[in-house]
C-alpha positions as CSV (number, residue, x, y, z in Angstrom):
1,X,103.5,219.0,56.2
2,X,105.2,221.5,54.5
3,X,105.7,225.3,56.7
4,X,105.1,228.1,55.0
5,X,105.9,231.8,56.3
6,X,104.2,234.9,55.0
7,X,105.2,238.6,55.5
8,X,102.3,240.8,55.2
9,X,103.9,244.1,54.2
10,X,100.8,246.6,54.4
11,X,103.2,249.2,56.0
12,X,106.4,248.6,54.7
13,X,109.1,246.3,55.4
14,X,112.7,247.1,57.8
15,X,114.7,244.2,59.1
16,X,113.6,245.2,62.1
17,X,110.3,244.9,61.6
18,X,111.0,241.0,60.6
19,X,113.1,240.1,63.1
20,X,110.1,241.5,65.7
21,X,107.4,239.7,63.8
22,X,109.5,236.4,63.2
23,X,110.4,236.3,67.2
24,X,106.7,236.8,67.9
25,X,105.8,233.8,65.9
26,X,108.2,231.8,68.4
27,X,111.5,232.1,67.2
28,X,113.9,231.1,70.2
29,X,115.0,234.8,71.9
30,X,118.0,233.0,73.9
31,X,119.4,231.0,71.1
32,X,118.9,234.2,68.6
33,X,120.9,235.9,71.5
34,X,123.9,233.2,71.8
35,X,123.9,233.4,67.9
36,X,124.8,237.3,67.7
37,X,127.1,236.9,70.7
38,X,129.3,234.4,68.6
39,X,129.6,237.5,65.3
40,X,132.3,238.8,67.9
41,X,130.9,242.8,67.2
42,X,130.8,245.2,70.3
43,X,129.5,248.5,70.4
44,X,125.4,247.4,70.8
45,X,123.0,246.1,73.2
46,X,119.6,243.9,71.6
47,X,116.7,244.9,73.7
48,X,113.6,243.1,73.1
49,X,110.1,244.1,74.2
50,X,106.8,244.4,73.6
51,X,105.2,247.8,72.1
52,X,101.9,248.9,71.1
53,X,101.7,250.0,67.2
54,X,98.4,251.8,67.5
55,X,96.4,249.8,69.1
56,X,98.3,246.1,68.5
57,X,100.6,244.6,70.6
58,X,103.7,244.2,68.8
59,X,107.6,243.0,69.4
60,X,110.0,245.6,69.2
61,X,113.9,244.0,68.1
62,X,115.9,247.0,68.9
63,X,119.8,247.0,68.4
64,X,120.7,250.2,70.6
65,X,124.2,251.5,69.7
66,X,126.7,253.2,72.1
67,X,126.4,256.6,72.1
68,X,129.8,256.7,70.2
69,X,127.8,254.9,67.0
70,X,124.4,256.1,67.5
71,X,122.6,257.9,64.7
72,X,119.2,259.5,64.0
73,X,117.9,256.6,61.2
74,X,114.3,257.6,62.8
75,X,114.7,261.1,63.8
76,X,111.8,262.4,61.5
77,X,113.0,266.0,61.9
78,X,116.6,265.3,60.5
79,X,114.9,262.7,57.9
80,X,112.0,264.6,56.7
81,X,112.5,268.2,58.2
82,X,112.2,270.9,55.8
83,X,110.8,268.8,53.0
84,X,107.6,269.8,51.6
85,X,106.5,266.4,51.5
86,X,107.5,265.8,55.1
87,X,105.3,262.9,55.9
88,X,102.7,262.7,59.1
89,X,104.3,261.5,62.2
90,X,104.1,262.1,65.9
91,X,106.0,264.0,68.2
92,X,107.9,261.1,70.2
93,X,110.9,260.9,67.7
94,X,112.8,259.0,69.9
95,X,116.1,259.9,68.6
96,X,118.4,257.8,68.3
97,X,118.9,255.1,65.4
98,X,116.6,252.9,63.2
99,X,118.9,250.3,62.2
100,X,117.3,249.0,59.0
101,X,117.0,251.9,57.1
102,X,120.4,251.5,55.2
103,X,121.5,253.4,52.5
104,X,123.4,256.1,54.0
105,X,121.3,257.4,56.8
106,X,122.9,256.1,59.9
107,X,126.6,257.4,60.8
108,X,127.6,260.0,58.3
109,X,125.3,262.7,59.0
110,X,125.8,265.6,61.5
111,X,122.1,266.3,62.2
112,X,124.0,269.9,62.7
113,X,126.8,269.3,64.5
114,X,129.6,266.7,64.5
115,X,129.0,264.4,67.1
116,X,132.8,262.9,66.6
117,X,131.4,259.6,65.8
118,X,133.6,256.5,64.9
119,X,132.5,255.4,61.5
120,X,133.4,251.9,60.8
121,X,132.7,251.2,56.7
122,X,133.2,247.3,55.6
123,X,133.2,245.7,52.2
124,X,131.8,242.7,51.8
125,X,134.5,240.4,52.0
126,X,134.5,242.0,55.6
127,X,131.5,240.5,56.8
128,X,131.6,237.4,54.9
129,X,134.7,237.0,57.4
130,X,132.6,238.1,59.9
131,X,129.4,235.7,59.2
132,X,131.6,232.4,58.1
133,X,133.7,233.2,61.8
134,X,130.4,233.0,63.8
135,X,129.0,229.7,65.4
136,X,126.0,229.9,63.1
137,X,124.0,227.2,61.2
138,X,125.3,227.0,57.7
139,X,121.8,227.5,56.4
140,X,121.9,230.6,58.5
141,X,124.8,231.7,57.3
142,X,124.3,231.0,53.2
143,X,120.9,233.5,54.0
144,X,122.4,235.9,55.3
145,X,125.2,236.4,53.2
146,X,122.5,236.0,50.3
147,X,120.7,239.0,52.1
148,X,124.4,241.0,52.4
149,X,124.8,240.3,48.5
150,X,121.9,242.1,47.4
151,X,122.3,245.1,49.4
152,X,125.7,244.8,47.8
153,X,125.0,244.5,44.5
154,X,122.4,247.4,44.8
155,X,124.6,250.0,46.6
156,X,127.6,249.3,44.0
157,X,124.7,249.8,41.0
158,X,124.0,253.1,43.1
159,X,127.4,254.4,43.0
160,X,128.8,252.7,39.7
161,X,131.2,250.8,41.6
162,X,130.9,246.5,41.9
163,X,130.4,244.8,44.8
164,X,133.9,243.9,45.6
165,X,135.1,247.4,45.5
166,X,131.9,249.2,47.5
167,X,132.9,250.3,50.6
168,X,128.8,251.2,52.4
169,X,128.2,251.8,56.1
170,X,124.7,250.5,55.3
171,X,125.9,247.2,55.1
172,X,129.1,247.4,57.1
173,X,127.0,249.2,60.4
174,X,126.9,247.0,63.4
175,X,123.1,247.4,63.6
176,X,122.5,246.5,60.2
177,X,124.7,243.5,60.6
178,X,122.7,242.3,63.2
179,X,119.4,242.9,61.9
180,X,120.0,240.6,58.8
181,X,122.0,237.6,60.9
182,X,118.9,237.7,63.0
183,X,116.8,237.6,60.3
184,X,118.2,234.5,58.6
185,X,118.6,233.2,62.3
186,X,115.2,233.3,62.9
187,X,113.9,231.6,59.8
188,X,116.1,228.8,60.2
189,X,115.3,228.2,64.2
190,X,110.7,228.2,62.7
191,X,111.9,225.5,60.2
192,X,110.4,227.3,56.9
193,X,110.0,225.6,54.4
194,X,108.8,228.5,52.0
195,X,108.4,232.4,52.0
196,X,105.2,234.2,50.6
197,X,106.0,238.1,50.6
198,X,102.8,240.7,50.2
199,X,103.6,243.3,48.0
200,X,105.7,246.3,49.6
201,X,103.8,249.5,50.5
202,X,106.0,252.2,49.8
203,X,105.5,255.7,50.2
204,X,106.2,258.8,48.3
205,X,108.1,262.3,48.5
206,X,111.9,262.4,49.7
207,X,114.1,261.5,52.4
208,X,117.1,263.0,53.4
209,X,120.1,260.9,53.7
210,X,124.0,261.2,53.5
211,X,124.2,261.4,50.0
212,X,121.8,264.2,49.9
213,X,117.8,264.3,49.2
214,X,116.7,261.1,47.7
215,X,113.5,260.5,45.8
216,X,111.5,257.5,47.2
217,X,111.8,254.4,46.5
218,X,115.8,255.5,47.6
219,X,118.1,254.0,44.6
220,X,119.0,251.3,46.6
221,X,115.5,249.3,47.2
222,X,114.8,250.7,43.4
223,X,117.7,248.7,42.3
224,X,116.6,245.7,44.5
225,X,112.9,245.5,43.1
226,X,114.0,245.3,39.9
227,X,116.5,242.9,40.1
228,X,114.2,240.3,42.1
229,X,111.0,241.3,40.7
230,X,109.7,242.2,44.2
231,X,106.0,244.3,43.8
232,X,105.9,247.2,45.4
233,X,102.2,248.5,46.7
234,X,101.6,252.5,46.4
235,X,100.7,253.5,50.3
236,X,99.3,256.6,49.0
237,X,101.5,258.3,52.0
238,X,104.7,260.3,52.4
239,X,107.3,258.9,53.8
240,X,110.0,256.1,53.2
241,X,108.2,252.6,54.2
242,X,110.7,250.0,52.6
243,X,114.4,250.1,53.9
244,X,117.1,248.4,51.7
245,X,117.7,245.8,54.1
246,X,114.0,244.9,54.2
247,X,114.1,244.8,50.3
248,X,116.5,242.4,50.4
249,X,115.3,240.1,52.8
250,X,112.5,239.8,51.2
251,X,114.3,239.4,47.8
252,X,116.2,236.5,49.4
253,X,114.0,234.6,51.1
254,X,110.6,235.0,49.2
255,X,110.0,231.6,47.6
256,X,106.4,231.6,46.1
257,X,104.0,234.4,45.6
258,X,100.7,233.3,47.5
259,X,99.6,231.0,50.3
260,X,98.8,227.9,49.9
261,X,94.8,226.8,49.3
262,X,94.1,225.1,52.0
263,X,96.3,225.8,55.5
264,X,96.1,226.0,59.0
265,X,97.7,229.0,60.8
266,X,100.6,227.7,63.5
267,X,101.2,231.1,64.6
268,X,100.6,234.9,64.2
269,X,103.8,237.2,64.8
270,X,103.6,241.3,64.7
271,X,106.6,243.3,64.4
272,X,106.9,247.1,64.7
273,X,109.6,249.7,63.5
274,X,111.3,253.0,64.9
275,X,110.1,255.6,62.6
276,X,107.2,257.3,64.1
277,X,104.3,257.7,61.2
278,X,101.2,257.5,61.6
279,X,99.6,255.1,61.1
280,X,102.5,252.7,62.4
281,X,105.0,250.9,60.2
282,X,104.5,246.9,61.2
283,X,105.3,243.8,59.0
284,X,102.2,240.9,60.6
285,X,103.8,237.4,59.8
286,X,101.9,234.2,59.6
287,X,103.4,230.6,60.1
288,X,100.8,228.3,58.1
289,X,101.3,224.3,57.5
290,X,100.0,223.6,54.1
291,X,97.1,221.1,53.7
292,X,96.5,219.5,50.4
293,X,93.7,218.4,49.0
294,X,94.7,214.9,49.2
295,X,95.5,215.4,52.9
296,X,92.7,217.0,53.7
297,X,91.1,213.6,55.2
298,X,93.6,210.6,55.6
299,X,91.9,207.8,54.1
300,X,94.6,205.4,54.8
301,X,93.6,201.5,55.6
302,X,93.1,200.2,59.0
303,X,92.6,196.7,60.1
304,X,91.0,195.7,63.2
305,X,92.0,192.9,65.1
306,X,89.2,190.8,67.3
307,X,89.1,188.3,70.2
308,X,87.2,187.4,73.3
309,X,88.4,185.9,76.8
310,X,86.8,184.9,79.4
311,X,89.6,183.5,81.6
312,X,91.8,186.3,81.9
313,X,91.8,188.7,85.0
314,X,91.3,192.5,84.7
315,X,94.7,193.2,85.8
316,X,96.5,191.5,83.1
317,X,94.1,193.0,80.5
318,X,94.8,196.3,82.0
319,X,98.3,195.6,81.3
320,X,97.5,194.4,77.6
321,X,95.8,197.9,76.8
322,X,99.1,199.6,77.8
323,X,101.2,197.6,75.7
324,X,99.1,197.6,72.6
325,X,99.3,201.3,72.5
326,X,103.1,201.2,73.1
327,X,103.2,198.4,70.3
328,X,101.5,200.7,68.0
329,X,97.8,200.0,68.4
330,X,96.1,203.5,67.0
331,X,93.3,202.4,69.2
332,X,92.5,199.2,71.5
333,X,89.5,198.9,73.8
334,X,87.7,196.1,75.5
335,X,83.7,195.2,75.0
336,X,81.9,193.3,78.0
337,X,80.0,190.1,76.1
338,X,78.2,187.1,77.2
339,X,80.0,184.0,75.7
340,X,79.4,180.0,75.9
341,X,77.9,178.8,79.0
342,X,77.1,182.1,79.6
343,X,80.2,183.5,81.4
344,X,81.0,186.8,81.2
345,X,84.1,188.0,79.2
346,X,85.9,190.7,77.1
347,X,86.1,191.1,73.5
348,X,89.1,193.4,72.9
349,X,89.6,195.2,69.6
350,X,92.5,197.0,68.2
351,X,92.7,199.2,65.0
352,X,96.4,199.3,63.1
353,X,98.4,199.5,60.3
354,X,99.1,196.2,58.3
355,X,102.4,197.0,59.1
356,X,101.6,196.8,63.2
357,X,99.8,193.5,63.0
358,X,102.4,190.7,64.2
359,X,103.6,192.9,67.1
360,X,100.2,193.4,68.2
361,X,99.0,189.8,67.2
362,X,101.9,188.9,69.4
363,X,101.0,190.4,72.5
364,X,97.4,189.2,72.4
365,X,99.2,185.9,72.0
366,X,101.2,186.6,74.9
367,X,99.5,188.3,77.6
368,X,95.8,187.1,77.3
369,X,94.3,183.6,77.2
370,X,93.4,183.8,74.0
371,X,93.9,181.0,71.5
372,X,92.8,182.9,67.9
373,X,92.6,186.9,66.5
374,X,90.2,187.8,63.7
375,X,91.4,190.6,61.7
376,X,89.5,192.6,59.2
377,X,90.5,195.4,56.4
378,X,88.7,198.7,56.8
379,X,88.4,201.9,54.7
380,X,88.2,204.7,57.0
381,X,87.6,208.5,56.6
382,X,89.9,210.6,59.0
383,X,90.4,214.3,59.2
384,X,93.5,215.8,59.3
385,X,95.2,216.8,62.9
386,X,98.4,218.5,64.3
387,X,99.6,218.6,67.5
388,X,100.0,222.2,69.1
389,X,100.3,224.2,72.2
390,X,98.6,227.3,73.7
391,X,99.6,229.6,76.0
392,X,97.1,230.3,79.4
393,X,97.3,232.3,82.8
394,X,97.7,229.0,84.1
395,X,100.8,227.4,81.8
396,X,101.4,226.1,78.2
397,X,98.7,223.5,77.4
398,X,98.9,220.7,74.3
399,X,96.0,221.1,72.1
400,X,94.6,218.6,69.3
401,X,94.0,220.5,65.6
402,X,91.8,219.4,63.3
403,X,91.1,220.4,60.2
404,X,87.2,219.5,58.7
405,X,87.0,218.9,54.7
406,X,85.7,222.7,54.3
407,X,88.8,223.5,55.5
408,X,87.6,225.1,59.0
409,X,89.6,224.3,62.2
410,X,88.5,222.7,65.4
411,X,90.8,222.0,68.4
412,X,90.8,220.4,71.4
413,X,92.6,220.6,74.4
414,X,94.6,217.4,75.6
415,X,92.8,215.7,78.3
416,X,96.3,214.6,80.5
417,X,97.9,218.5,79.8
418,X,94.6,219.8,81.4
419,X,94.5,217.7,84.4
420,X,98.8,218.2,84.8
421,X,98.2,221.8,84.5
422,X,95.1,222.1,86.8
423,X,96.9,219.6,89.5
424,X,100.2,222.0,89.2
425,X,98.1,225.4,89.9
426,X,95.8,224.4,92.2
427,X,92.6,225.2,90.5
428,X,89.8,222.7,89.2
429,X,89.8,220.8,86.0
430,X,87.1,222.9,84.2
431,X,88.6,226.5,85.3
432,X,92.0,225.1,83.2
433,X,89.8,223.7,80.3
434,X,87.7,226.7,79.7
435,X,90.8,228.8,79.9
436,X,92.6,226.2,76.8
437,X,89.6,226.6,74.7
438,X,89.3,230.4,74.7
439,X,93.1,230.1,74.2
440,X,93.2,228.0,71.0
C-alpha cells in the first residue's frame, strides 16, 4: 500500500511544529536523537514533551540554546510590541527562542540591551559540509538539503545576493539546523511515500525582526510561496503563522495536493509551536495508507484442497494443521464425517494459492494416511486488512484492520496478543479485550 502523510496547517506551519506532529505519529525519538548527535553542533539541548495547545494534547520538539545563543524568536513583546497590529496572545511569553521562525529574528536583535551573544552566520556550502558529514540516511540527507536550498534561494532573493554568496543566521542557527534535519529525519524513519500539504493559514499586520518591521507574509515565505506554488489560507488574525523554514518544508516535501479517495488513517500526530497566540499555533498530521478502488476487496482466486482419513490419530493431524499453516495454507481445518463402514474420520480442507498447492499437497501426502486430495478453484470476495497496534494501560496490543466496501473501518484485536498481554499483567482476558477495542 502506498503511505501517504498530510500536514493540516489550520494554524500555520514552523518546523517545529512538524517535527512535534511527525514524532507524535511515531517517528522513532532515540534514533531522531542519535541522528542530530552525529551533525557534530554543540551549543543546544532537544527536549521533548508533551503540552497542551488549548485543550489538545500535543508534542512539543524544543531545541533550547545555551544561554550564550538564546534569542527571543517567541518573545511577543519584542516581536509584536509597539505595533498597532500587535496580535492577541497570552501572558506566558516564555522568553527565550522559537527556533523556526527564520528570517532574521533569532540572534541579532538586542531586545534592548546587548546580551554579548556569539553569532555564528553559515553559507550554505557550510551546512551542506555539515549535513553530508553526519551519519544520516542519504534520503535524509538529499531532503534536507532540498529544505536548506529553498530557504537559500529565498533569503538571497530577499537581499539581492545568490545563494552561494548569502551569508543568513536563519539558516546558519543551530536551532534551525536542527529543526529541518529532524524534519527530513522523521519522514524518512514513517516510510512516506507522498506528502499532501493544507493550505498555510497566515496571518496579517507586521513583525519585528532584525532587518526592521516586516509586512506579513515576511519576504522570505513570500518568496517561497511563489516559487513552489504553495497556497496560503488568510487566518483572518494578526500575527506571523508561517515561518520560512516551515514554508520550505512544505515546499520540499509536498508531493500531491489532496488525500487519497479511499484510506485508512495509521496514525494521528499533533504538534505545537512557541509563540503564544491565541488560539494556539499547531500543524495536526495524519499518516493514511491509500486504498484503491481495486483493493478495496481482494478478489484474488483460492483453491481448496479436500480429503478424508479415517486411520490417522489426532496427534499427527494436530501436527498436520501446524504445518499447513507454516507451508502456506491461508486456512486449514478438519470436519468430523461418517465414512464407509461407518467409521468415524476427518475430512480436512485447506484454502491456498495455486502457487501453495504441491507444498501443501505434499504434506497431506506425507503426514496423513491419505491416498488422494481433491482440489477445487474458488472466486472469493475478501475485504481489505492491515495489521496494526494499539497502545493500552496494560501494553501495546496487535489489532486486525479491516476496511468494508463503503470504505468504513472495523478492527479487531488479536486473539494470542490479548491472552500474552492479559497473562503478563495479571488481569482477566476480557478486562485486556475491552481495553483493545476502546483503544482501536
Amino acid at each position: 500500500m502506498t503511505r501517504v502523510l498530510k500536514l493540516e496547517c489550520e494554524s500555520g506551519i514552523s518546523g517545529d511544529m512538524v517535527v512535534g506532529a511527525l514524532l507524535d505519529l511515531g517517528a522513532n525519538e532515540e534514533g531522531l536523537r542519535a541522528a542530530l548527535q552525529s551533525l557534530g553542533l554543540e551549543g543546544y539541548e532537544v527536549r521533548i514533551t508533551r503540552k497542551l495547545a488549548g485543550a489538545l494534547d500535543a508534542c512539543d520538539f524544543d531545541v533550547v540554546m545555551d544561554e550564550e545563543f538564546e534569542n527571543h524568536d517567541h518573545d511577543m513583546e519584542w516581536l509584536f510590541g509597539d505595533l498597532d497590529d500587535a496580535p492577541d496572545h497570552g501572558h506566558d511569553h516564555e522568553h527565550g527562542h522559537e527556533h523556526t521562525h527564520a528570517h532574521g529574528h533569532e540572534h541579532e536583535h538586542s531586545h534592548g540591551h546587548d546580551h554579548g551573544h556569539h553569532h555564528v552566520h553559515r553559507n550554505l556550502a557550510d551546512i551542506r559540509a555539515i549535513v553530508e558529514g553526519a551519519e544520516l540516511p542519504k534520503s535524509v540527507q538529499e531532503t534536507a538539503l532540498r529544505i536548506f536550498t529553498i530557504i537559500a534561494e529565498a533569503e538571497a532573493k530577499a537581499h539581492g545576493e545568490t545563494i552561494d554568496t548569502v551569508h543568513f543566521h536563519e539558516v546558519g542557527a543551530v536551532d534551525s539546523i536542527v529543526d529541518v534535519v529532524a524534519a527530513a529525519w522523521c519522514l524518512n524513519d514513517l516510510g512516506v511515500d507522498r506528502v499532501v500539504v493544507s493550505p498555510l493559514a497566515e496571518g496579517e499586520g507586521h513583525v519585528r525582526s532584525a532587518h526592521g518591521i516586516l509586512s506579513i507574509p515576511v519576504p522570505a515565505v513570500a518568496n517561497i510561496v511563489q516559487a513552489h506554488g504553495l497556497v496560503l489560507k488568510r487566518a483572518h488574525r494578526k500575527g506571523e503563522l508561517v515561518t520560512p523554514t516551515g514554508a520550505a518544508i512544505a515546499a520540499a516535501v509536498a508531493t500531491q495536493g489532496a488525500l487519497p479517495d479511499m484510506y485508512t488513517i495509521v496514525a494521528t500526530g499533533l504538534g505545537t509551536g512557541k509563540r503564544a497566540y491565541n488560539p494556539p499555533s499547531v500543524v495536526r498530521a495524519l499518516l493514511v495508507d491509500e486504498v484503491t478502488q481495486d483493493h478495496a476487496t481482494d478478489n484474488a482466486s483460492l483453491w481448496k484442497l479436500e480429503t478424508e482419513v479415517d486411520d490417522c490419530t489426532g496427534e499427527a493431524l494436530g501436527y498436520v494443521l501446524d504445518k499447513l499453516y507454516r507451508c502456506g495454507a491461508r486456512e486449514a481445518h478438519f470436519l468430523p464425517v461418517f465414512m464407509k463402514k461407518n467409521r468415524p474420520g476427518y475430512q480436512i480442507e485447506v484454502l491456498c494459492v495455486e502457487e501453495d498447492i504441491p507444498a501443501l499437497e505434499r504434506v497431506l501426502f506425507e503426514d496423513t494416511t491419505t491416498i488422494g486430495v481433491r482440489r477445487y478453484a474458488l472466486e472469493r470476495t475478501a475485504l481489505v486488512r492491515s495489521q496494526d497496534e494499539v497502545q493500552t494501560p496494560f501494553g501495546t496490543i496487535r489489532v486486525k484492520r479491516v476496511v468494508l466496501p463503503d470504505g468504513s473501518l472495523r478492527a479487531y484485536p488479536e486473539h494470542d496478543s490479548v491472552a500474552a498481554c492479559a497473562q503478563q499483567a495479571g488481569l482477566s482476558y476480557q478486562d485486556v479485550l475491552r481495553a483493545a477495542l476502546s483503544s482501536v
